[in-house]
N, C-alpha and C positions, 0 to 999 in steps of 0.2 A: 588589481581586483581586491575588493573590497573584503577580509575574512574577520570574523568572529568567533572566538571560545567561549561558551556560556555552560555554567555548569549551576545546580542548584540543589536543592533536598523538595524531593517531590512526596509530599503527603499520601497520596496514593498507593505509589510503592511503599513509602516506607525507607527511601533510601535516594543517596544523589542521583540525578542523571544529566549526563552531558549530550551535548549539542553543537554542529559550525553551523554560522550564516555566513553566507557568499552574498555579497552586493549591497546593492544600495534603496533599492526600489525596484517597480513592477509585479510583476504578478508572480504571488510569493508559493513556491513547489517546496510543499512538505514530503522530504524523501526519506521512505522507510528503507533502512539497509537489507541484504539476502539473509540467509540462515544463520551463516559464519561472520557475516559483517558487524563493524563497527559504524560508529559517527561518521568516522573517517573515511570509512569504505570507498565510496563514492568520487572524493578526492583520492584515494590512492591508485583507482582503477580507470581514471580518467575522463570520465563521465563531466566532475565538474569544469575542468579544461577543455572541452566539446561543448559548455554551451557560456564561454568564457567573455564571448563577441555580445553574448545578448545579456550576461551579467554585467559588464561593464559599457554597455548603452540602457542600463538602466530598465530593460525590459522585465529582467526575472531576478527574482530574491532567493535563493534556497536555505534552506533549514533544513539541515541532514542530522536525523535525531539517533539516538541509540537505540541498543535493541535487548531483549531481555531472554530470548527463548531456552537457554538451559535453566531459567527459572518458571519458564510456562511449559510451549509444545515439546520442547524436547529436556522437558525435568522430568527423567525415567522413574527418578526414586518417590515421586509423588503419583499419588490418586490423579485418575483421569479428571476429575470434576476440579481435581485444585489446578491443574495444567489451567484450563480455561479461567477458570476465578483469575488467575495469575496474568492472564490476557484481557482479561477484562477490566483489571488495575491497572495495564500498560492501558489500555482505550483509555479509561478515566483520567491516565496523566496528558495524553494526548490533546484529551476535551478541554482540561480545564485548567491545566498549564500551560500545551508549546501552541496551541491556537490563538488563547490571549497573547504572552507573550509574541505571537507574531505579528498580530493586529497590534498592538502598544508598535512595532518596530516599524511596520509599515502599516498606513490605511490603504492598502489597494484593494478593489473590490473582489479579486479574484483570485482565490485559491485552489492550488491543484493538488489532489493527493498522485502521490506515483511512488512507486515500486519495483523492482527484480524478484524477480524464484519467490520467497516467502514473503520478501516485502511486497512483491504484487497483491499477494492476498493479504494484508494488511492494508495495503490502500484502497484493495475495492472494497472490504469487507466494511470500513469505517465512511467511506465515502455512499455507498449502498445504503447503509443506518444511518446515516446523518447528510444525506444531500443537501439541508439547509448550508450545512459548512464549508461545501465544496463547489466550484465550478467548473471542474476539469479532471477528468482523471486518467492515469497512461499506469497501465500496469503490462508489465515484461515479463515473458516464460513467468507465467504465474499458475499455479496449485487453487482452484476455488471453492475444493470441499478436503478440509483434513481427515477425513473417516475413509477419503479412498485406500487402497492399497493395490499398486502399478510398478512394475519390474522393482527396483529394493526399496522404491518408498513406502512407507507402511503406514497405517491408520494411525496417526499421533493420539488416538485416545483408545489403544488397547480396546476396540469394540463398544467400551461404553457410551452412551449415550444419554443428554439430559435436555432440557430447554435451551439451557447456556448456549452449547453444541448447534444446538439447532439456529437459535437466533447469530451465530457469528460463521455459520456456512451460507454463502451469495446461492448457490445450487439449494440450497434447502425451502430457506424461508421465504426469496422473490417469488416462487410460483403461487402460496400463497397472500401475497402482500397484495389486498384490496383496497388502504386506505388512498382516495385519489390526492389530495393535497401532497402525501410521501411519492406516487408515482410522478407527478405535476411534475416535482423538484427533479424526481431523476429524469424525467423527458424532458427539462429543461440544462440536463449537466451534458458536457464535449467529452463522450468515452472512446477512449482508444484502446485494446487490445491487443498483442500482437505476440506469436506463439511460435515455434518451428514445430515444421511440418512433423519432423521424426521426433518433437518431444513427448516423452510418455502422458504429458495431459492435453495434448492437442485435443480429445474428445471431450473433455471436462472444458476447457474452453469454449467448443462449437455448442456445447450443452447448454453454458452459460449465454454463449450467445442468444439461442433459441427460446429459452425465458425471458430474454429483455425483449426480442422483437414482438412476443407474446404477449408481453402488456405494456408494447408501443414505445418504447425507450429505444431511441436512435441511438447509433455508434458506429464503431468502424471496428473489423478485427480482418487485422491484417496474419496471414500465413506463410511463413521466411521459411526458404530450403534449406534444410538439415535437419540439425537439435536446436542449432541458434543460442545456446543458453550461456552462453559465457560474455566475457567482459566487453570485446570487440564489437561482439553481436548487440549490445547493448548501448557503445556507446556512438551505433549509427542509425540505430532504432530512437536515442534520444534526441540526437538532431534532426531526424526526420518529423517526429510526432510532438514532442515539448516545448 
């Protein structure tokens, strides 16, 4: 199998960021890591050896990017508005860095955002704002509003609230999102969600689901018995749906 280390000075941040590509071609899944995750993550937890057959047939390219959140959602020592700024610089390396970059590596016409735990809400939340960029999205035990607060998770913006907040929660701003060419794009993207039963946002999930069927955006969300939320659970949820 095919591996790559790419590391670079991202403008945006302000600072390097590293990245692995798996493969060679196919349809290129940009994967955001969990909360505690790294680049690596993904390779160390076995995920990328679970889709190992269709990396090396050439079917899927992965880009497993890093992650920044003790500098954004969970940087306690910063104001709630700079947590999000700080996530909104990770979006902007995301746009205008490791999406070029993945298009220069491969021209396949099809890209999938996916995710676990935090990186789920990373990949919908980026895929949601920017459908033009996406055509696929599979987000795991994923979180789809940060301002909840559900057995010890708590509102990563200490209650505050601004547009920022607004525009980077899927739960907030799809119920208002009118413009039809932005719905077009999302009723034309393959959304997968998939949640256990006894996770604490199983209802945030069927919540999100209910807004997209609300303004006609097909998908599937599938509901697995337990918590589901760990590594195993995840890396039979990738085989099934990615």
């Amino acid at each position: 199998m095919k591996r790559e280390y790419h590391c670079w000075h991202s403008p945006d941040l302000g600072r390097d960021m590293e990245l692995l590509v798996f493969g060679h071609g196919g349809a290129k899944v940009l994967m955001f890591p969990t909360r505690d995750g790294r680049f690596y993550e993904y390779e160390d937890i076995g995920i990328v050896r679970t889709l190992e057959h269709k990396i090396d047939a050439g079917h899927l390219q992965l880009v497993c990017v890093d992650s920044i959140v003790n500098e954004s959602f969970y940087c306690n020592w910063c104001h709630p508005s700079g947590r999000i700024q700080r996530h909104i610089q990770y979006e902007n390396y995301i746009l205008n860095d490791v999406l070029p970059f993945m298009a220069r590596q491969n021209p396949h016409p099809c890209t999938i955002a996916y995710g676990c735990s935090l990186g789920a809400y990373k990949a919908a939340t980026i895929a949601f704002r920017h459908p033009d960029r996406f055509q696929k999205l599979c987000a795991f035990s994923g979180r789809y509003d940060l301002t909840l607060s559900v057995e010890h998770f708590h509102n990563l913006f200490d209650g505050y609230y601004d547009d920022n907040i607004y525009f980077h929660t899927p739960t907030h701003f799809l119920p208002q999102l009118d413009c039809e060419s932005h719905l077009k794009q999302l009723r034309q993207m393959d959304m997968v969600f998939v949640i256990g039963k006894e996770d604490p946002f199983l209802e945030n999930n069927r919540h999100l689901s209910q807004i997209c069927w609300s303004k006609g955006v097909p998908h599937a969300l599938h509901e697995w018995d337990g918590r589901a939320h760990r590594g195993r659970y995840w890396r039979q949820m990738t085989r099934l749906y990615v």
